[in-house]
DODO-684382 format. One record per residue (C-alpha): x, y, z. Coordinates in steps of 0.5 Angstrom, whole numbers. Layout:
<atoms>
ATOM       X       Y       Z
ATOM       X       Y       Z
...
</atoms>
This chain:
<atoms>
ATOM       X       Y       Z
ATOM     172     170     162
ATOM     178     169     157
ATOM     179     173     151
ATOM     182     168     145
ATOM     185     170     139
ATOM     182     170     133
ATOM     183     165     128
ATOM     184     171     122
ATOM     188     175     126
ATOM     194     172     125
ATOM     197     172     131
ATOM     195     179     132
ATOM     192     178     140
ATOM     184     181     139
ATOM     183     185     144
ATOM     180     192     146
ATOM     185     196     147
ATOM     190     196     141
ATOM     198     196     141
ATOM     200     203     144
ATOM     207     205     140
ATOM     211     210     144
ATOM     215     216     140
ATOM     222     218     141
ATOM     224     224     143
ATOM     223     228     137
ATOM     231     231     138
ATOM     233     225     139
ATOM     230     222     133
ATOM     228     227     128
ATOM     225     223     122
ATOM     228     220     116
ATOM     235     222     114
ATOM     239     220     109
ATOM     241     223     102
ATOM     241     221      96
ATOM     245     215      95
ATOM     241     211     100
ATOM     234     214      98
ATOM     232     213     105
ATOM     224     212     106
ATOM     223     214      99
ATOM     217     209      95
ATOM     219     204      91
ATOM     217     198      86
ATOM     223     193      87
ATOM     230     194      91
ATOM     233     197      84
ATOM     229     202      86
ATOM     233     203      94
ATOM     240     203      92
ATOM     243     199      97
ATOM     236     198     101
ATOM     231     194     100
ATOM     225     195      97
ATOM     220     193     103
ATOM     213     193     103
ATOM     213     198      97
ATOM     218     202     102
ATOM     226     203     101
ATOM     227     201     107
ATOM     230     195     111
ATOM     228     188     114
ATOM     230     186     121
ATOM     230     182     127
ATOM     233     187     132
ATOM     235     194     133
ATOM     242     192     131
ATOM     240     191     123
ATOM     237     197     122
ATOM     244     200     125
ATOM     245     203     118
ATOM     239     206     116
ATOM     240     213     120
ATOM     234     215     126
ATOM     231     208     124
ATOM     227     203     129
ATOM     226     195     128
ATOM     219     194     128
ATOM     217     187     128
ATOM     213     183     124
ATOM     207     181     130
ATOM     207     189     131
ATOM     201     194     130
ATOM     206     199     126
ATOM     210     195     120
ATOM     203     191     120
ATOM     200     198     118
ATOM     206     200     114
ATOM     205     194     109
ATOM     197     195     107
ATOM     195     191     113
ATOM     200     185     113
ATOM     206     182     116
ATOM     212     185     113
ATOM     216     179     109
ATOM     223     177     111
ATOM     222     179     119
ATOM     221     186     122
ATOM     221     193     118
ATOM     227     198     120
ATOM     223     205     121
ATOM     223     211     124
ATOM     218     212     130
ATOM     215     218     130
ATOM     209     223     134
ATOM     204     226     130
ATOM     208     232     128
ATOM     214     229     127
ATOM     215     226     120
ATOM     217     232     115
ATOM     213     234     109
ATOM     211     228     105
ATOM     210     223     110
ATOM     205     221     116
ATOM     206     219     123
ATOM     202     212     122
ATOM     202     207     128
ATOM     207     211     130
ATOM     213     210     125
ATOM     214     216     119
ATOM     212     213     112
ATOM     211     216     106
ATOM     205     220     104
ATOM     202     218      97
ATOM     198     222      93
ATOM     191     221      92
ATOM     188     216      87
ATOM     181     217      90
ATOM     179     223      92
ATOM     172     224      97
ATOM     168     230      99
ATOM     164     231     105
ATOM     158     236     105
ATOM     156     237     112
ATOM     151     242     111
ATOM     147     236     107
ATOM     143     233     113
ATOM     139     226     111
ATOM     137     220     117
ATOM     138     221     123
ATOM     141     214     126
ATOM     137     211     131
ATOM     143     205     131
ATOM     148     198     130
ATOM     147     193     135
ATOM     144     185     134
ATOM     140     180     136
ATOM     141     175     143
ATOM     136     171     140
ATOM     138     163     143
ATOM     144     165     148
ATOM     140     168     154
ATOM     141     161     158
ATOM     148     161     156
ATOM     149     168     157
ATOM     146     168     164
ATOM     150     162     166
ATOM     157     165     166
ATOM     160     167     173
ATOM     165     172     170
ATOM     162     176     164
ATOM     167     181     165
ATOM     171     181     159
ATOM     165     179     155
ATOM     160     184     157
ATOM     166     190     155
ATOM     166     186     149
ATOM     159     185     147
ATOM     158     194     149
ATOM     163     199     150
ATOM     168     195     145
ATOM     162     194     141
ATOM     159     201     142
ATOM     152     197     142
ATOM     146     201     141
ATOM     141     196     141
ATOM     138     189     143
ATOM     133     185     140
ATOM     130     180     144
ATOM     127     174     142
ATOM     120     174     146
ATOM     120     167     150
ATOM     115     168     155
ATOM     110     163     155
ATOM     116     157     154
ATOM     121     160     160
ATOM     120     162     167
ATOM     119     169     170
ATOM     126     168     172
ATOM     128     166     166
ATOM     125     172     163
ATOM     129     176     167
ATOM     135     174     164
ATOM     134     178     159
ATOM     133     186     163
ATOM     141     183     166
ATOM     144     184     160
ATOM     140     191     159
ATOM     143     192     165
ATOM     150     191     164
ATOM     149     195     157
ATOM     147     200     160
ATOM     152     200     166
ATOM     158     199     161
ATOM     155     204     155
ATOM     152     209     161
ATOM     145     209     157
ATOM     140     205     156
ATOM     141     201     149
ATOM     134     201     145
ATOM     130     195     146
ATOM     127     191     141
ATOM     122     184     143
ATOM     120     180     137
ATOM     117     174     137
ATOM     119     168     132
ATOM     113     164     134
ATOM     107     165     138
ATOM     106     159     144
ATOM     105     152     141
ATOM      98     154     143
ATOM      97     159     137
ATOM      99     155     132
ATOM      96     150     128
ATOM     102     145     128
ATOM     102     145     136
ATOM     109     147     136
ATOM     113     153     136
ATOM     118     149     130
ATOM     115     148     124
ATOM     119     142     121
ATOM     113     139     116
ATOM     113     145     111
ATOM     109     151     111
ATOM     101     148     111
ATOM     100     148     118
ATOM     106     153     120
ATOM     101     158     122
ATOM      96     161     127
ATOM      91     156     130
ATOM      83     156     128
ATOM      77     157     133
ATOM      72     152     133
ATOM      69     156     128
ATOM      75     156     123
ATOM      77     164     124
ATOM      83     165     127
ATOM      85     166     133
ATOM      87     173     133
ATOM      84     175     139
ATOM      88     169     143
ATOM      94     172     140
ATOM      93     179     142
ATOM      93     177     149
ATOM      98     173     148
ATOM     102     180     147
ATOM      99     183     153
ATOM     100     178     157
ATOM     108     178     154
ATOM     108     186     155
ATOM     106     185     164
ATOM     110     178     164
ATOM     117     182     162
ATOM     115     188     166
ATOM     114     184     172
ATOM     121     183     171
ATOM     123     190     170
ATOM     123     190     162
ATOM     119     195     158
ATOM     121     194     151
ATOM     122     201     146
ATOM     120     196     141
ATOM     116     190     139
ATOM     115     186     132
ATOM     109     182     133
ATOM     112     176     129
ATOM     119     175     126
ATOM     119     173     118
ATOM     111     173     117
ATOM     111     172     111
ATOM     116     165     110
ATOM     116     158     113
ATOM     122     152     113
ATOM     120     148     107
ATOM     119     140     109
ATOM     124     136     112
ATOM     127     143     115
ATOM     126     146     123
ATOM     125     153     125
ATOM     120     157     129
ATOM     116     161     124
ATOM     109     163     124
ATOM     107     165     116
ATOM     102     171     115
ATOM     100     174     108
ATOM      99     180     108
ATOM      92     180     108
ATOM      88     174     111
ATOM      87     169     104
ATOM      90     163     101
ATOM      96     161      97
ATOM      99     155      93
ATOM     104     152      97
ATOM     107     144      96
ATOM     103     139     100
ATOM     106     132      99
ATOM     109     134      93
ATOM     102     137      90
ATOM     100     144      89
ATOM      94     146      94
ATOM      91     152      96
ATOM      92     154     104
ATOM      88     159     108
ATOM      93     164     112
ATOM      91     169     117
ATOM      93     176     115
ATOM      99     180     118
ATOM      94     187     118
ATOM      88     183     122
ATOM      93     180     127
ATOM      97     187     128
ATOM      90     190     129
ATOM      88     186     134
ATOM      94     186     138
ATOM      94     194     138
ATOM      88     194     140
ATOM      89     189     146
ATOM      94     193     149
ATOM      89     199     149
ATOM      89     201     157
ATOM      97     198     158
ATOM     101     204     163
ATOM     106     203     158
ATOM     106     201     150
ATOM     112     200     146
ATOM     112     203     139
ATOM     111     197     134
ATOM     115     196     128
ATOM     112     191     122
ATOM     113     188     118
ATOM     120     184     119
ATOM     120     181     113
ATOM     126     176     111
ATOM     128     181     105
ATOM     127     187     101
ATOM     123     184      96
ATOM     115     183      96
ATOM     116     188     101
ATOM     110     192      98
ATOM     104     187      99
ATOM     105     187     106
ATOM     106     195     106
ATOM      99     196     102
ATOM      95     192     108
ATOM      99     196     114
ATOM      96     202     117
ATOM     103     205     117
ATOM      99     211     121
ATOM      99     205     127
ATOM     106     203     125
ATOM     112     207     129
ATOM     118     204     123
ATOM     119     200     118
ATOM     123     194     119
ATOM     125     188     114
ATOM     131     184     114
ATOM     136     182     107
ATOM     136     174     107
ATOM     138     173      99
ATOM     141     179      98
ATOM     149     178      95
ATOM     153     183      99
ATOM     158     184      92
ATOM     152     184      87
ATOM     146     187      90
ATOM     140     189      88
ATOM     142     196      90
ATOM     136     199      85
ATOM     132     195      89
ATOM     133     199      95
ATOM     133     205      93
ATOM     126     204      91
ATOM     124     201      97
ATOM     127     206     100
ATOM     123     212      97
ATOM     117     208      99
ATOM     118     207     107
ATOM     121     214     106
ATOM     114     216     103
ATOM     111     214     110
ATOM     114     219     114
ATOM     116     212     117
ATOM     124     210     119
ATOM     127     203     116
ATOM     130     198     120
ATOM     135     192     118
ATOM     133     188     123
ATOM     136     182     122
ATOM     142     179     118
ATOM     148     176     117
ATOM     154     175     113
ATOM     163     175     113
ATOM     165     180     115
ATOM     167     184     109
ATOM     160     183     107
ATOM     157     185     113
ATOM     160     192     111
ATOM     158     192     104
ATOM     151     191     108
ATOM     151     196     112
ATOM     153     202     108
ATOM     148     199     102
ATOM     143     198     107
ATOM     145     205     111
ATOM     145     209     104
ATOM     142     205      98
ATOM     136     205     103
ATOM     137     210     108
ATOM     136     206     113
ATOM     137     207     121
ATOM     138     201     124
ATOM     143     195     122
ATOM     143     189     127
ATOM     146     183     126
ATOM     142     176     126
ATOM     147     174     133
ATOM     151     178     138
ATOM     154     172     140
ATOM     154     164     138
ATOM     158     157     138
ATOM     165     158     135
ATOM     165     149     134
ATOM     160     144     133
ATOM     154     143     129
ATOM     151     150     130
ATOM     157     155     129
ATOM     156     161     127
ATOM     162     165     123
ATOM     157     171     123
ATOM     155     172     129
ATOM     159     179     132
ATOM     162     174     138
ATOM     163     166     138
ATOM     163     164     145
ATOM     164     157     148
ATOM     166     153     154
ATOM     167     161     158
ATOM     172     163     153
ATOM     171     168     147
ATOM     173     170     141
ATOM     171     177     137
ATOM     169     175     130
ATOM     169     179     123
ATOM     162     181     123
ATOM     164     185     130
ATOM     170     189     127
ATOM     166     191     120
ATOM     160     193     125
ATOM     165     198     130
ATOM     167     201     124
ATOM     160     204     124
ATOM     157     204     132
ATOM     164     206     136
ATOM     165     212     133
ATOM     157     214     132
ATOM     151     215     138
ATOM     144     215     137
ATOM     141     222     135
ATOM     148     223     129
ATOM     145     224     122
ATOM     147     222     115
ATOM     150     228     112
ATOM     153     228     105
ATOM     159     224     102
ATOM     161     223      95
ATOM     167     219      92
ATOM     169     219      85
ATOM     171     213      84
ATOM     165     207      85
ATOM     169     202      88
ATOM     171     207      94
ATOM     164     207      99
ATOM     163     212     104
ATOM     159     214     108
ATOM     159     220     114
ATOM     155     221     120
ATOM     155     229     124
ATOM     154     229     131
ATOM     148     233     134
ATOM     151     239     137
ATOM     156     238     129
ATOM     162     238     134
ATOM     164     230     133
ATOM     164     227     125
ATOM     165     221     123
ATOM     168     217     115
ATOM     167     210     114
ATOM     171     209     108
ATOM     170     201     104
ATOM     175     199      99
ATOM     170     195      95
ATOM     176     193      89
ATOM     182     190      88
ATOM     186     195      88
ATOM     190     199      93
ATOM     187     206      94
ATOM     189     211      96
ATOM     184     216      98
ATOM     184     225      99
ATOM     179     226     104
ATOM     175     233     103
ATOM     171     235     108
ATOM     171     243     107
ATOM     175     246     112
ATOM     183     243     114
ATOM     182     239     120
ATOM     186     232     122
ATOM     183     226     124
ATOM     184     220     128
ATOM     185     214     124
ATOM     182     206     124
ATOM     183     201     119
ATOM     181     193     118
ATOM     184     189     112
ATOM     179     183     111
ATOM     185     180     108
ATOM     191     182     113
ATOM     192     182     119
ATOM     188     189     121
ATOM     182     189     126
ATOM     180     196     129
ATOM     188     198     129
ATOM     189     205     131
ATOM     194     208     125
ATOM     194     215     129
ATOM     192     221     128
ATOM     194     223     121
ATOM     195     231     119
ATOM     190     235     114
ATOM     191     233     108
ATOM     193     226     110
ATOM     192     221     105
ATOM     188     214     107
ATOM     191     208     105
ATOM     185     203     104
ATOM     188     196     101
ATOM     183     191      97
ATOM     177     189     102
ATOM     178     194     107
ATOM     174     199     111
ATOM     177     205     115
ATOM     174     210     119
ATOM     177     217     119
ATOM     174     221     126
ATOM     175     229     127
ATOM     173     232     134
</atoms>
């Protein structure tokens, strides 16, 4: 499997190691030197400010193309311009004018008022954000990152060298769950199995099960009016079918899921979760196809457009149906835990919630189609929120896509406006070319080679550094545009910061966390060239650069 490089990097191969910078011995290379005449590493705003320097990302410093450039700067190191170190030493981007001369640097070697960052010495600069973690403040509990295979399990199952991608798509993810679209009905049994080998190689590259979700996006051409899975002549007949009688076939849909549940153990598959009918309460409009199957959420009419005219169509409701299918699965060895009612967004989300009978429910999932990631409606989640808190139930996102700086926006409103537990992306994988690209899918893949595309970057911020069971505890920044959120392991020996710089301005953030700890440190400038780079580990006390549409996550052991 060949890993390409991403499009945005720049140049920067996208890989899952990053560059390893090799400190100098400390007594050969003791920091910065100099006097007052050079003001050697000193922060700047023009070369004015650097006597004969150069103000150099902010730096007085010096531009290079090799060692011998730097030959009069004292204890100073070329650092290219395609290199991790002078890329992090200029906010996430390549230095102007070639490489920078710097001084490498092991973690405690820089001196007061620098940080050893991506192993050069460069200058610390005070806070302007301040942000405080208060661990004792314990809220959700994670139950984890992860995406949807959805239409790629043929494409996946063809690949005769998966390799590099499986490392990829889990352990350099830190996966945590997969959705599965239900396809029994449509495939073969072997076709089926496809779905356990890639719950197999999860597990093999993350050394636990990933939590399994089954949804359906239609029941079997059979069930539905239109007899198809596609609806493509708008919302009318893209429903349950009718029985002789005109009552909806509920009780065909009910052992539709038992016999989904038997065909996917047959092949080793028992779903930790299932959600009966993806997007219950939409339809494509005319002229558009999609699987879909609408639902109100009690059985009864509603106004839709027919030919251009307003007409009142019966629906079956979601609250029979999930009752039918509850009580088909009465008597199975195993039932999975159900989820309802994965709805497309946050709004109209009550009506559904009124008809559930959430003590047969185990989470409340939804999804955030029409949500504008640097405009949303934040209130709007903290009440849906309070509500689904009100039922004792866990919120899952279930279903979302977006760039990759929005799909941090998404994760932390998603994770702290709402308190969810969950996030998964709509596709862990999709087409990088061609009609049906697919930019916010976590990987774009095509012809056995792939690349990791922003979305993945924004959400290994999140899943890498955290595991299922840590809990949300509290985090404050006292500046709107910083986000934060911070996540406690169970035995309280591991935590995690993901920091989210939503302005236009550089930050520089003072992280508080109640005692004096350093902190590995990983940075993604959406703008720049940064993905995951490691900066290193930065000393108590150490201030977080965080550059316009960027994230970081800071990680104490």
């Amino acid at each position: 499997m060949k890993v390409l490089r991403s499009a945005l990097a720049s140049g920067l191969l996208v890989t899952l190691g990053l560059v390893a910078v090799t400190a100098c011995n400390p007594d050969s290379n003791p920091g910065p030197q100099g006097d007052s005449h050079t003001n050697w590493l000193k922060t700047c705003g023009s070369d004015a400010d650097c006597g004969d320097l150069s103000c150099v990302c902010g730096i007085c410093s010096r531009s290079c193309a090799s060692a011998s450039d730097c030959s009069g700067v004292p204890g100073s190191t070329c650092f290219t311009s395609d290199g991790a170190t002078a890329v992090a030493a200029c906010a996430g981007a390549a230095p102007p004018g070639g490489g920078m001369c710097l001084p490498s640097c092991g973690p405690s070697e820089c001196g007061p008022g620098f940080t050893c960052t991506a192993g050069a010495c460069v200058p610390q600069a005070a806070p302007t954000v301040e942000v405080a973690v208060s661990p004792e403040t314990q809220l959700q509990t994670l139950v984890g990152f992860g995406a949807t295979v959805g239409y790629a399990e043929d494409e996946l199952a063809s690949l005769t060298d998966r390799a590099d991608l499986d490392a990829a798509m889990f352990d350099g993810l830190g996966l945590d769950v997969l959705r599965i679209r239900n396809r029994y009905g449509e495939v073969s049994d072997a076709q089926l199995a496809q779905a356990q080998s890639l719950v197999a190689a999860a597990t093999s590259r993350l050394g636990r099960k990933p939590l399994v979700l089954l949804s359906s996006w239609s029941p079997p051409a059979s069930l539905k009016q239109n007899g198809a899975t596609f609806c493509g002549n708008g919302p009318s007949n893209c429903t349950l079918s009718l029985l002789p009688g005109g009552a909806f076939d509920y009780a065909g849909f009910a052992e539709h899921w038992r016999s989904t549940l038997a065909a996917y153990a047959k092949v080793d598959l028992v779903p930790d979760y299932i959600g009966i009918q993806n997007n219950p309460d939409w339809a494509p409009v005319a002229g558009a196809a999609a699987e879909a199957c609408k639902f109100l959420p009690s059985e009864g009419t509603e106004n839709v457009s027919v030919g251009g005219v307003t007409t009142p169509v019966r629906y079956p409701g979601y609250a029979e149906a999930l009752d039918a299918v509850l009580a088909g699965l009465a008597g199975l060895p195993t039932v999975p835990k159900l989820l309802a009612p994965d709805l497309v967004g946050v709004h109209g989300a009550e009506r559904y919630f009124e008809a559930l009978d959430t003590s047969r429910v185990d989470a409340i999932a939804h999804h955030m189609y029409g949500s504008d990631a640097t405009n949303l409606d934040v209130a709007r989640l903290t009440a849906l929120g309070k509500l689904q808190a009100s039922m004792a139930l866990p919120i899952f996102q279930t279903e979302m896509q977006a760039d990759g700086f929005d799909t941090a926006l998404l994760i932390h409103h998603s994770l702290v406006s709402e308190g969810a537990a969950m996030y998964l992306q709509t596709a862990l994988v999709g087409p990088r070319s061609g009609p049906a690209t697919n930019p916010t899918a976590l990987i774009g893949l095509e012809n056995g080679e792939f690349v990791l595309q922003e979305p993945y970057f924004a959400m290994r911020h999140y899943a890498k550094d955290t595991e299922p069971g840590y809990t949300r505890v509290g985090a404050s920044s006292n500046d709107p545009s910083v986000l934060v959120s911070a996540w406690r392991s169970p035995d309280s020996d591991a935590l995690t910061v993901i920091l989210i710089n939503s302005g236009f301005v550089t930050q520089s953030v003072g992280l508080d966390v109640g005692e004096r700890r350093s902190f590995s440190l990983s940075r993604t400038v959406f703008g720049g060239q940064e993905r995951m780079a490691d900066l290193g580990t930065l000393p108590s006390g150490g201030t977080i650069s965080l550059p316009p549409r960027s994230m970081a996550t800071a990680r104490f052991e």
